[in-house]
Each structure stands twice: as C-alpha cells, then as structure tokens.
Phi, psi and omega in degrees: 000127188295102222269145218239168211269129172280152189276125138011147156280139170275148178292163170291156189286112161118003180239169188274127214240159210331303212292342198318168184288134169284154249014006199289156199275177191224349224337127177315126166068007157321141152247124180308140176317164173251157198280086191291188164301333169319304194297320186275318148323301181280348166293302154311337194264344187287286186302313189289329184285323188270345178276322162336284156019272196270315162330311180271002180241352150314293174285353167273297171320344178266291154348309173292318181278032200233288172302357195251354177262320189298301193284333196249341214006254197229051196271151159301349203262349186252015153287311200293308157336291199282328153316283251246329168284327199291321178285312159314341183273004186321270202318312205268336146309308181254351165237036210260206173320300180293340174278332136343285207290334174270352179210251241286293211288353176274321205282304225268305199293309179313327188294306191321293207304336209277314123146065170237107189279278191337288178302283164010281171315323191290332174249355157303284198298322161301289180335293189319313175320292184298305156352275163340294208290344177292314192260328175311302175281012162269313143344265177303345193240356143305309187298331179288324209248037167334285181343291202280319185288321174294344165299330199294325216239326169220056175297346174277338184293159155276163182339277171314335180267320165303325178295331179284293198292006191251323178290351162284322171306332187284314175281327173278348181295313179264021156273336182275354184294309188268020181256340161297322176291331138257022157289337140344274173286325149324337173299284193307346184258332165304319196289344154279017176044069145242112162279322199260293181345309183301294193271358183231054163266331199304336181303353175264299182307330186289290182326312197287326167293323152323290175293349152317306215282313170321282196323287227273324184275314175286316189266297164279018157038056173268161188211147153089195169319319173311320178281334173319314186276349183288311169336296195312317207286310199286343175294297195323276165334298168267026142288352185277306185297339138283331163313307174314325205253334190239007159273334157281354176281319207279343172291337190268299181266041172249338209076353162190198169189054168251114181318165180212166200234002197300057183317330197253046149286143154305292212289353160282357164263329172299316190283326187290331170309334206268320227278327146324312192270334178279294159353276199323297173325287166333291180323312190309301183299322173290338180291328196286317161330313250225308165256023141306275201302309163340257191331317168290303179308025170234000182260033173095193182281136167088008190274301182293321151326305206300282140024298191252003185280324186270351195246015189261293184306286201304302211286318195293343182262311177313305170331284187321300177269358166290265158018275197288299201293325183295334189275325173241359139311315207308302166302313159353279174332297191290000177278304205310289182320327183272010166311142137324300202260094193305333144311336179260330174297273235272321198282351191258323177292308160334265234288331188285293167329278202309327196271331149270015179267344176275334184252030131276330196273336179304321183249351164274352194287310133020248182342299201310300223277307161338310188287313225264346211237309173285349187326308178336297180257016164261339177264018203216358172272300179251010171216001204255063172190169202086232167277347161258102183283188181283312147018285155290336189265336197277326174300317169321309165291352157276332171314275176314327177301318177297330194263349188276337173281338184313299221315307187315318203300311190272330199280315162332268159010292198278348173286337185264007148316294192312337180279317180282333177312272170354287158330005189052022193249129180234009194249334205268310176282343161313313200249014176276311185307329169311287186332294215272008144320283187294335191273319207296303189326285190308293192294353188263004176242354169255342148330285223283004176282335180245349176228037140086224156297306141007250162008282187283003182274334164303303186296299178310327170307319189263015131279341173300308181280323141007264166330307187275309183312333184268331190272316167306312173307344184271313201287297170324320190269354167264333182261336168111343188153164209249346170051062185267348160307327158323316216276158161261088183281342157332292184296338198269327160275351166275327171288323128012279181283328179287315209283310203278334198275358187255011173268281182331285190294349130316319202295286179307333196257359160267104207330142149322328191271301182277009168249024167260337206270164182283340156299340222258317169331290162308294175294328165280343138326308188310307198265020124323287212291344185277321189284322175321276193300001190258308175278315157353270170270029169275326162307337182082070191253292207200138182212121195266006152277357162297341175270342150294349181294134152225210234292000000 
C-alpha cells in the first residue's frame, strides 16, 4: 500500500470545528448558521491555501527525486535509501500529522472556539511536552535496534546492503523525530486557519537534501555510500529547518513556547483517550508500508527504487486530492453534523459528500488517463536523467500506469474517512484499514511470483478499491446517501478524452527521438494541461478562477 497522506482530524459532532474564527464562543450544543456563499467562498480560499501548499512542496519533493534519480537511479544503493527512509518514517507515521490530526487539533481547536486561549495554550504546550518526550525515546530505540528494523524492512538485501542500510537508518531515524514536532506545529497554525505555511514548510526538507546532494555530489565528487549517507544527514538538517520556520509562527500565537509535563490536564487525558485508536489506525497503515517494502525487497536489484520512485509520481496528484479536498470537507462535515434535525443533518452531509466525490473524479479521471496512457512521458519529465536512463524509465511505467487505477479510489476513500470522522466514527475507518491490509498483503504474495513489482502495486490497488467501496457503503447507510448525483460522468468523460486525447496525439505526431527526450515530454504534458484548462470549464467542470474570487 503506497503510503498516502492522512485526512485532517474531525471536530467533534456538536462542536464548532477548526477553521472557526479564534476566540469565537460556541454554546454547547448550538447549531452553527448555515453556510452562505460567504462561508463556500472562504472554504475555497481555504482549499486554495492548502493546495498551493501541497503543490510546492510536492514539486520541490519531485525535484529532489529527481536530483536523487541523477546520482543513485535504480542502483542497489538506491535500494538501500528507499528501505531505510521507509524505516526511518516509523516514528513520524505513528506519532506525525494523522495522529495528531486525531487527539490533539480537534481538542486544542474546541479550547479555541469556547474562547479560552489560556487554557488552549496551556494544553498546546503539555501536548508539546509530552511529544519532545515520545519522539526523543522512539528516536534512541530506533537507532539501538536499527539491525532489526532494517531486516523488518529489507530481509530480501544481502548481507552488505543491510549493513548499508541500517547505518542510514542511524541517521534518519532522530530525523524523524524533529518532523514529528513539526507536525506539532501544523496542528497548531491550522486550527488558527494558517494554511499555506504548515503545507509548503516541506520545501525546507526537500531543498536541503538537494543542496546536500549538489554540494556533496556534484561539486565535491563524492559516490557510493559516502554520498548516501550524505543525502541522510542533509534530510536531518532540513526537518531541523523545517521545524525551525513553523515553530515561531506557532510561538506567536501560543504567546510563549516552553514545553509543560502536565499529565493531569483534562483535555491531555481527553486528548490521551483518543490515542489508541488513533495508534492503531496509524499502525495499520504503517505495518502495510512497511510488508510493501518487506516483499519488494526479494525482488531483486533495483526493485525497491523502482518501487519508491512510482509511489514519488502517485503522491502528487494524491496529496492534492486526498489532502486538499479533505482538509476543507472536513470542518464543512462537522458544521453539517451539529444539525438537531437527522434529516436535514444527513441531506446537508450528502450534498456536501457528492459534491467533493464530484470534483475529485473531474481531476482524477483526467490524471488516471494520464498515468496509464502518458506514464512514459511523465516519468521521463521528472525523473529521467543522469543515471536514471531510459532504461529506469521503462521499469517505472507500469508501476505508475498501475498506481493511476488507485487515484480515483483512494482520494474517494480519505473523503469518505472524513465523513465518517465528522459522524463521530473513528472505529469504522480503522477496522476498514485492517481489511485493505489483508486483501493488499494477500494479493501482493500471490501477484508478485508472476509480475514482479507489478504484482504487490496491483494488489494495493485493488485493496485501495476494497476500502473505499466499504466505506461508502458504510457512509451511505448512515446519511441515506452519498449525493453521486452531482457528479456528470459524461462531461467528465468528455474532458478526459479531449485533455489526454491531445497529448497522444502530439505524441504520435513528433519524431521519436524528441518524444523520448523530457522536452519532447514536457510539451506533450503541456498540451494535456492546455486542453484541460480549455475544456473544463468550457464543459461547466472547473474554473480555477472561482478559487480566486473573492469575498
């Protein structure tokens, strides 16, 4: 299973939820104004803030692979990386942003809302603590039990490449540590509807490994392990810089930023009630990442590059529509929920649901067509140079053709977590997450004997669909529906077919030789995104100037 970006924490049912104005009162069990155009407006400017966001630190994260494809391509040693960051992301998987996003930002944002700042910081600053003391000791027992963690994660490597990979595992591991703290602070600048900051800081961890890579590789004519490990150290440096850009924002509005110990807050027992459950969730996903990476690592040299190289192409359009859409359904949801009246509650979350289950399939049906029909010259755009040849590219494409059946599935999939989150069900999405455990593992061990890598990205695929298909069924039979009446799958198939059919046909109609090169690439991507932005709202789809509008 690819490992995909966690959904927002939901407010609680009946509270006034994050995005809310700071300090605004709440009265218990108020039902909040409905939501005018204003309110659908400033949710667009919301959803625009965070995909910029996730946009820049997405193409600088692409950037980065890029330069990490020029030095390492689908080398053993760029086996060895992609185990050993999978290993290293241990800490910052189960105590980053989704667990987070499940006990502390619903709590810390209700303190806000009620419009006690005191208490709020006060339980921010316990939170921090208790944090510091969580990723410091996950930190040292990652670093003692390296060995063993780099076996958990590449038992198929030889002998040497483990001994690689576990001394990179020594350095990434308290790297990871300071990006849990700064999941930390994104918690705290959303619930202050700081958005762009939060979602674009990553561009300092991506940038620092470049210029790691520059310095150390280009300039300084380092190779082999020596540079691997330099890439590790330069990660380290940017989660320090990132941490560094969102810990004075987030000092600004606590009013201070000294960690407290404060076990015996209510709302850090409140928030510590939730932490099982989130753990668990969180666990699922990481255990399935994790026997992904196990299982590809028997499939020989260069299988696990390959591997993270295609799930690198997959997360950029999946950020945007997992993310983005989800991070501003969600307070939406939780407004909906604080309805009295469960009829007018389930008809306003339907209209709501349908309406981002419509403007995900506008871009992903696109995007899908994209993977499977263009994979070639998308991977040959952002990653096709140095030592990752064509070569590399052609082990890349089917991988990515394969993860373009995902897109729809999975991005459906965290809205419709969100819904249940919103509903107050956190149990449900939890025992789904088990399910697309077991279906992806099992298909990906009777897959990979005959297609390879192939194989488990397939089997995650069809656990992916697995998930989302249980979870609408579940979410439907709680709200009455799902409001799929929105979406226009005609027009969404006609834009489809206009934006992807005028990239092919460039394509066919350019020598060979310049549609192999990434201009040759470039220009054919180009002229997708141009029939796009032509046909759309010429269809009545999508208009990125509605997201510019303002008040």
């Amino acid at each position: 299973m690819p490992p995909d970006p966690a959904p927002p924490a939901a407010a609680p049912a009946g509270t006034t939820p994050a995005n809310a104005a700071p300090g605004a009162p709440a009265a218990a069990g108020a039902t909040p104004p409905t939501a005018g155009p204003g309110a659908a407006l400033s949710a667009a400017r919301s959803s625009a803030m965070v995909t910029a966001g996730i946009i820049l630190s997405r193409l600088i994260g692409l950037l980065r692979q890029r330069v990490t494809a020029h030095f390492f391509g689908t080398s053993e040693l760029a086996d060895v990386i992609a185990a050993a960051f999978r290993a290293g992301n241990i800490t910052q998987n189960l105590l980053g942003e989704g667990t987070l996003s499940a006990t502390f930002i619903p709590v810390y944002a209700r303190l806000r809302a009620g419009g006690d700042a005191r208490r709020a910081a006060h339980f921010a600053l316990s939170a921090l603590g208790l944090l510091l003391v969580a990723a410091a000791a996950a930190s040292a027992l990652g670093v003692l039990a390296a060995p063993w963690l780099s076996f958990l994660v590449a038992a198929g490597f030889s002998e040497e490449k483990l001994a690689s990979t576990t001394r990179i595992v020594r350095i990434v591991f308290p790297m990871t540590g300071l990006l849990v703290l700064s999941a930390w602070g994104l918690g705290v600048l959303n619930a202050h509807r700081r958005f762009f900051l939060p979602y674009a800081a990553p561009v300092a961890w991506s940038a620092a490994q470049i210029a790691g890579l520059l310095a150390c590789g280009a300039w300084l004519g380092m190779r082999g392990e020596p540079l691997a490990e330099a890439l590790a150290w330069s990660a380290f440096a940017g989660a320090a810089l990132q941490l560094a850009l969102l810990l004075p924002a987030a000092r600004a509005l606590l009013g201070g930023l000294t960690p407290r110990l404060d076990a015996g807050d209510p709302s850090i027992r409140e928030a510590g009630g939730k932490l099982p459950a989130a753990l668990l969730g969180r666990g699922i996903i990481q255990v399935s990442g994790l026997v992904d990476t196990l299982l590809v690592s028997f499939l020989g040299a260069g299988a696990n590059a390959a591997f993270n190289y295609a799930q690198t192409v997959y997360l950029l359009p999946m950020s945007i529509l997992g993310v983005g859409e989800a991070a501003v359904a969600l307070p939406e949801m939780a407004r909906d929920t604080a309805e009295a009246d469960v009829a007018r509650r389930n008809e306003a979350l339907s209209r709501r649901l349908g309406a981002s289950l419509a403007r995900i399939t506008v871009l992903t049906l696109p995007t899908t067509a994209v993977f499977m029909l263009l994979g070639r010259e998308l991977i040959t755009l952002l990653l096709q140079t140095g030592t990752f040849n064509r070569g590399s590219t052609a082990r890349v494409e089917p991988l990515v053709c394969a993860y373009g059946l995902a897109l729809l599935g999975n991005a459906a999939g965290r809205v419709l977590i969100t819904a249940s989150f919103a509903l107050g069900d956190t149990r449900t999405p939890a025992r789904y997450a088990l399910y697309r455990v077991l279906v992806s593992t099992a298909l990906a061990l009777l897959l990979m004997q005959r297609l390879d890598v192939l194989g488990v990205v397939l089997g995650a695929v069809v656990a992916g669909w697995v998930e989302a298909i249980a979870l609408a069924r579940r979410v439907r039979r709680e709200i009455g529906g799902l409001g799929l009446d929105q979406i226009r799958i005609g027009r969404v198939a006609a834009l489809t077919a206009v934006s992807v059919g005028c990239g092919v046909a460039l394509r066919a109609a350019l020598p060979d030789a310049l549609a192999a090169t990434p201009w040759g690439a470039a220009l054919i991507l180009a002229s997708c995104g141009g029939a796009f932005a032509v046909a759309a709202p010429a269809l009545g789809l999508f208009s990125l100037r509605s997201l510019l509008r303002r008040r």
